[in-house]
N, C-alpha and C positions, 0 to 999 in steps of 0.2 A: 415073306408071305404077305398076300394082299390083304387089306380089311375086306370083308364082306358086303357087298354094294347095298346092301340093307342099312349098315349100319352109322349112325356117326359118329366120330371120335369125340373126345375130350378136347378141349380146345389145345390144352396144352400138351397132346401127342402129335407128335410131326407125322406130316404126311405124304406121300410125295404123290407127285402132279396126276401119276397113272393110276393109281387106287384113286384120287379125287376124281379125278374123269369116269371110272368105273362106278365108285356110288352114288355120281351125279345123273349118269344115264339111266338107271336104278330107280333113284328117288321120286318118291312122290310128290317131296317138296322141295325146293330149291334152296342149294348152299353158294356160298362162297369160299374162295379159297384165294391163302395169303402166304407167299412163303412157309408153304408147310400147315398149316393150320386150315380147319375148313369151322365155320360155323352156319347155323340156319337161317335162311330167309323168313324171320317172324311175317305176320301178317301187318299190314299198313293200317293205322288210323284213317277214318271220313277226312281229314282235315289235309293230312300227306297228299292223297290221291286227290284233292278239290285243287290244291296248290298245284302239281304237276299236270292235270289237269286243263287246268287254266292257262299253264304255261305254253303246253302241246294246244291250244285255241288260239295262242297269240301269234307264235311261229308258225304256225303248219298254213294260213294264207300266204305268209310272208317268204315264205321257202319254194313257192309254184315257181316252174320257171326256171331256178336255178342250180336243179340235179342233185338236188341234199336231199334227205329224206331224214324224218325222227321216227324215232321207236319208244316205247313206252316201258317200260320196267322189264318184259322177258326175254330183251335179247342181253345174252352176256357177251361180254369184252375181257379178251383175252391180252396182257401184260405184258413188256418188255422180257425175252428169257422162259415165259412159262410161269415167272413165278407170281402172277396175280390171275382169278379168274371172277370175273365180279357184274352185278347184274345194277347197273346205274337206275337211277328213274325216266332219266332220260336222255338218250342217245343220239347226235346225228351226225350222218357219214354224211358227204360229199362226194359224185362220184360213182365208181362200181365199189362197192363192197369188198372189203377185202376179208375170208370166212378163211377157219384154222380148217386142215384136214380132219380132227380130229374126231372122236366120237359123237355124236349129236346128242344137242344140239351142237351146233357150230358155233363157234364165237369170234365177233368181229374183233380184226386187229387193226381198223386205220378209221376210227372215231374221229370227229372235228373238235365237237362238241360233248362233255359231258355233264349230265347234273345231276345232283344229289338235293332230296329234301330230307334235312338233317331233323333230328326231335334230340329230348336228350340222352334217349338211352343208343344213337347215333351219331351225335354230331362230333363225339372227339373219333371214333376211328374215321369219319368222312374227313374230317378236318387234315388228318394225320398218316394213316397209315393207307386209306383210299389214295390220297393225292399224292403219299409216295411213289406208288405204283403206277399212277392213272399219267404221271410226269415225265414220265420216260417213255412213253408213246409218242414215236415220230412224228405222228399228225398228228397231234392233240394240239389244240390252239387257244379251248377256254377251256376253263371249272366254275362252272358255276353254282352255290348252294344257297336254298335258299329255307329259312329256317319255319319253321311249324309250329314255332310258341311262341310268334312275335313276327313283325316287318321286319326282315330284315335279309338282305342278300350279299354274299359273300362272293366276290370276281377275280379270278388269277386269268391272266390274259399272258402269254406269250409273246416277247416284242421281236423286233427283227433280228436283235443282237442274244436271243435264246435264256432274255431273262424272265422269271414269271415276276408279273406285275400283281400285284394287291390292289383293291378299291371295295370300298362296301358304304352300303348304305341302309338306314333306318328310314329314309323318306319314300313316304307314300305314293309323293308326286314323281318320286325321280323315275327316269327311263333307265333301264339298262340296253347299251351299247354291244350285241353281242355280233361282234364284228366277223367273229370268226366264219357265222352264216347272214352276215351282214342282212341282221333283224334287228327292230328296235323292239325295247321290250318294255311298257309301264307297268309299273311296279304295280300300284293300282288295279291293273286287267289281273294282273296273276293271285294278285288277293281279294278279290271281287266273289261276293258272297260267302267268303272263306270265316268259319267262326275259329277264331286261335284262343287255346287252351294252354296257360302256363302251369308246367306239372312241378 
């Protein structure tokens, strides 16, 4: 028997994909869902949204031209198998869109690019259980996270031999390289006017 599309579970009650699709078209407010598990979309801090923000002002010139497009926190991306359903900060496809048949909204399955601004009551599932999921997307080519208590940016890059690469950095000055929508990114521009609050 279903849950009730009102309602949300416990974290720790499994769920399966078609009750999570049922009280996600329901809800008034936005969940995610992980192998069975579904939790709430809390509301963003000023500081989240200035970062991601800033980031969608540096890419979105640099993206004219070359058939990508970003998205900003409401569209979800849908998981290898069904078993992730998850709404990034920030998304860009490449491309025609590739949308689930499923209930609406729809959720993209062939992402280039995704990102996460991590804080700290985030950054260990972004770190860990997002990028388990987010990894096994055929097109997925970067992860990029960048953190909200502090400079700092976290890059897994996909090489040609299907390894994900690591690089991060704490510097201001540094560019990130985000090859996948072949942007460059300062560090700098994404944290510009951004006041960071360590909790």
């Amino acid at each position: 028997m279903g849950l009730p599309a009102f309602q949300l579970p416990e974290e720790s009650v499994y769920v399966s994909v078609d009750d999570y699709l049922a009280l996600e078209f329901e809800a008034a407010t936005r969940h995610e869902y992980a192998n069975g598990r579904v939790w709430a979309m809390a509301g963003a801090e000023m500081v989240h949204n200035d970062i991601n923000y800033n980031l969608n002002q540096v890419i979105g010139p640099q993206l004219r031209g070359k058939g990508c497009k970003a998205n900003m926190s409401d569209l979800r991306v849908q998981t290898k198998n069904r078993s992730g359903y998850l709404y990034p900060d920030t998304v860009v496809v490449c491309g025609t869109p590739m949308l689930s048949d499923e209930v609406r909204p729809r959720s993209l399955t062939n992402p280039v690019l995704i990102v996460e601004v991590t804080s700290a009551s985030t950054a260990e599932r972004d770190h860990y259980e997002k990028f388990a999921l987010y990894r096994h997307i055929i097109s997925l080519r970067q992860y990029l996270m960048l953190s909200s208590e502090e400079v700092h940016a976290e890059l897994y890059t996909l090489d040609e031999v299907g390894r994900w690469i690591y690089t991060e950095t704490r510097d201001l000055s540094a560019v990130l390289d985000l090859s996948s929508i072949s942007c460059q990114v300062p560090l700098a521009e994404v944290y510009a006017g951004v006041e960071l609050v360590k909790t």
